[in-house]
N, C-alpha and C positions, 0 to 999 in steps of 0.2 A: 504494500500500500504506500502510495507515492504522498510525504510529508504538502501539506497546505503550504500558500505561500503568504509572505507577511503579511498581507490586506484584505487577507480571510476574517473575516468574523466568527467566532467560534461558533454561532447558531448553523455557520456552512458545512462546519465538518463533522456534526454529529448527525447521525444517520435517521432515518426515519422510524420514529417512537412504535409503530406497531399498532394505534388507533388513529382517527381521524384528530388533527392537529388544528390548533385555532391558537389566534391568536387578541387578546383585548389588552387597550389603553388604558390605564386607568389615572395616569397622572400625565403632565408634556413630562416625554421622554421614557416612561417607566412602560413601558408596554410586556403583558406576562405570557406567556408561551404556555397551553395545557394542551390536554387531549382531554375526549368528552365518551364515552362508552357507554351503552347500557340505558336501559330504562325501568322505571318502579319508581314505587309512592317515595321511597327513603333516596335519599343522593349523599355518596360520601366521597369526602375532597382529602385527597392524599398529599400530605406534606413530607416531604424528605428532608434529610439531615445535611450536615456537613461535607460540603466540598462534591455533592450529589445531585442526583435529577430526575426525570419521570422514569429513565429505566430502573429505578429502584422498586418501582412497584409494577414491573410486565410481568414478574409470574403469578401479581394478587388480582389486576384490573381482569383479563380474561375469563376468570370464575365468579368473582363477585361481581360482575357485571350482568351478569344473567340473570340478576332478580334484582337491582338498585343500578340509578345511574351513578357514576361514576368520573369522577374528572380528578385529574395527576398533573399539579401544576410544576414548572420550574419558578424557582423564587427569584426576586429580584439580583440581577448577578449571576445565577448560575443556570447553564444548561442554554435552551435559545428562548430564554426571557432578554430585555435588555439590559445592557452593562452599565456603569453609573459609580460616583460617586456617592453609594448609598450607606446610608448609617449602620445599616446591619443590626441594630439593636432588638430585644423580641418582642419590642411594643411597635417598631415600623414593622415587622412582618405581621404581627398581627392586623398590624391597622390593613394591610396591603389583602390581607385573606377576606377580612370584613369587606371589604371596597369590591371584592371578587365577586364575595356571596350575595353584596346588593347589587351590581352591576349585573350578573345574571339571574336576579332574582330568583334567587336559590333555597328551598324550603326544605323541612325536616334533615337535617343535614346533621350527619356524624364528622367530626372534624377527626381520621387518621390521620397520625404523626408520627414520623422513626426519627428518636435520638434527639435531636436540635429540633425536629416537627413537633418532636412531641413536645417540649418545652412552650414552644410557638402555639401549638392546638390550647395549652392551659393557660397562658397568659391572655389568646383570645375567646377563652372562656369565662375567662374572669371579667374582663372590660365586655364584653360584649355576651349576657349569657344568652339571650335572645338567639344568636346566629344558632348557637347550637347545641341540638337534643342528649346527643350523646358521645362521649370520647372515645377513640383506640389510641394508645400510646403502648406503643412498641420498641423497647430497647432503648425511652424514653428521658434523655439529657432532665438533669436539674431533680432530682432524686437525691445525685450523691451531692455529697458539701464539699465546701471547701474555705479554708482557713484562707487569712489576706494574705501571708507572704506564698502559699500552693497558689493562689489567683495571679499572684504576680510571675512565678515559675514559669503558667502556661500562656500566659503572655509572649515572654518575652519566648517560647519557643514556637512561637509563630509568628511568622518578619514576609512582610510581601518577598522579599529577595529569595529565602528559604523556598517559597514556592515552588516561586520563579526557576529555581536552578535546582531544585530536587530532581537527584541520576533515576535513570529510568529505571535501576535497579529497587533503589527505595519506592517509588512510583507501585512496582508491582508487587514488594513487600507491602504497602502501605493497605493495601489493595484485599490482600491474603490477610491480613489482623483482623479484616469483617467478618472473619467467616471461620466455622469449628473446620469445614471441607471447603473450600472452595470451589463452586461448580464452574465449569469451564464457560460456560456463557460469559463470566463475567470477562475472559479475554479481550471482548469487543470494549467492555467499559473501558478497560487499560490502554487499547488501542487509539480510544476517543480522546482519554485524558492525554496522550503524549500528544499528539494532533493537535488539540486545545493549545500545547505548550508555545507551538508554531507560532500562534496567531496574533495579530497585533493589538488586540481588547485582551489578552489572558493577566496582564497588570492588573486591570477592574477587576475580574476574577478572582486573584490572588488578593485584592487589596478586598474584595468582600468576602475572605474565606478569614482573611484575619479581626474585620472586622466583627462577622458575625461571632467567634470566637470569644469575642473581649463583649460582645451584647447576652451571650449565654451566661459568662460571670458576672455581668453587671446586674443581668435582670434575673434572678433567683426566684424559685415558685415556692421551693421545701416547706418556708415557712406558711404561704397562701396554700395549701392545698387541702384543710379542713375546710376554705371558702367556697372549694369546687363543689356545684349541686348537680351538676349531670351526672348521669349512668357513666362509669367508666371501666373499660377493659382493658388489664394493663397484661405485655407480653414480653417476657424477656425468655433470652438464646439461655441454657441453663450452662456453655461452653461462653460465656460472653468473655470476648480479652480483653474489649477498652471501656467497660463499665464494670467493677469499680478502675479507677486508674491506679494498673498497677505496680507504678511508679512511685507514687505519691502513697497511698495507700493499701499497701501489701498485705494487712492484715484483716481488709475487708471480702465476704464474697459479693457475686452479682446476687444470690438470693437475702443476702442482708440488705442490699440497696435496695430493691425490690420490695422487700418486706416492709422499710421503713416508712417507704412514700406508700405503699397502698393501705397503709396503718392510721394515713396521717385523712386520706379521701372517704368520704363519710360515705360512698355509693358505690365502693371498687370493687372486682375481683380480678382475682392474678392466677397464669398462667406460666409456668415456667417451660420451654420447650426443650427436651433433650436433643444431643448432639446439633446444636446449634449454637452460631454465634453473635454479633453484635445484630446483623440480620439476619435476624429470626424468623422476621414474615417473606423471605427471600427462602432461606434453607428446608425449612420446614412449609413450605409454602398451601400444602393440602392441608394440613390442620391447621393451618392461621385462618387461612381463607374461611374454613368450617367453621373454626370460634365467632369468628367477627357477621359469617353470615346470620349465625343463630342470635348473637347477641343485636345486631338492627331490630332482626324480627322479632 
């Protein structure tokens, strides 16, 4: 596969998502890239995590779309939404998902979230509980804590430049830490991200992969999450490697973290998934899909 050339936009080199592609405006210059599948009374809007995009959920949107509609947006910055100097914080994505749900006047709505989505699904469940009926947070960021000087740690080891010039070796290390097995589909991800590297927006990119990063520590839910009133199902990999961080906190597991946040939610229940890793609704992809259809309905 022949490398993009510098005046490529990264929206050119990633291939076609596999449902029908749309695109809406929602601010001058902010325009979001989804796809739309499926139809039924329920609609649920798929949020991805960090440094991610709508292929993170092609192996959920094809089954769950047979009974709900279904739409897997790219967020502001990543994927072929558009690039920007955007804040990244988890109250502008929130605001950007609300702006979504009222822009296509979107009703009974599950807000699904992996990792950083999920953070993002509770923060706009809280400002806005009206948007939505019910939660999936899977693999779900802002569970574990973290102390000021671990908040400044991870900071500083995400720098646009570090990106920017991550070897393509770390790139498909980085890649394999998602996963307890890594299934080989994911090769195309890896091929897209190096592509991505080419192009001459992957700076906005890189500068909202760190921003979003430094908006996941800023804006903290642990302590708001006895305020969430919607139904919530929460899913983690039971092989997760970068929930807890086990760098920073070695003597934690994923089902302590897990356990703590769904302790704290007054309407939750938790699923742990075997032989699985940070995604969970990727690996395990027939029993997520099963949980999540039962629990809409």
């Amino acid at each position: 596969m022949s490398l993009p050339t510098q005046t490529e936009p990264i929206r050119q080199v990633i291939g076609p998502y596999g449902f029908p592609e749309h695109r809406v405006a929602l601010a001058d210059s902010l325009e979001i890239a989804y796809v739309d599948a499926g139809k039924g009374s329920s609609t649920l809007i798929f949020i991805h995590g960090l440094s991610s995009y709508v292929r993170a959920w092609e192996r959920t949107l094809p089954e769950l779309s047979r009974s709900s509609r279904c739409l897997a947006l790219d967020l502001p910055g990543y994927g072929k939404s558009s690039k920007g100097h955007y804040p990244g914080t988890m109250e502008f994505y929130a605001e950007v998902i609300h702006l979504f749900i009222q822009r296509l006047h979107l009703r009974n709505v599950t807000l699904v979230g992996h990792s950083m989505g999920g953070q993002i699904a509770v923060t706009l469940a809280l400002k806005y509980p009206d948007d939505a009926q019910k939660l999936v947070l899977t693999s779900p960021a802002g569970f574990e804590t973290f102390t000021a000087p671990e908040r400044e740690q991870l900071r500083a080891f995400y720098t646009v430049a570090s990106i920017e010039h991550t070897p393509e070796a770390q790139v498909r290390a980085n890649h394999k830490y998602n996963f307890f097995r890594m299934p080989p589909a994911v090769d195309l991800w890896i091929t897209e991200r190096l592509r991505m590297m080419q192009c001459d927006d992957f700076g906005l990119y890189a500068l909202t992969v760190v921003r979003s990063m430094a908006g996941m520590l800023d804006g903290p839910i642990f302590e708001r999450l006895p305020q969430v009133q919607q139904p919530t199902l929460v899913v983690f990999g039971a092989e997760d490697f970068l929930i807890p961080n086990r760098a920073l906190h070695p003597q934690l597991t994923t089902a302590q973290v897990a356990a703590a946040g769904v302790a704290r939610l007054p309407h939750a229940q938790q699923v742990l998934l075997p032989e699985a890793g940070h995604f969970a609704h990727y690996e395990q992809a027939a029993e997520f899909n099963k949980l999540v259809a039962a629990f809409v309905k």
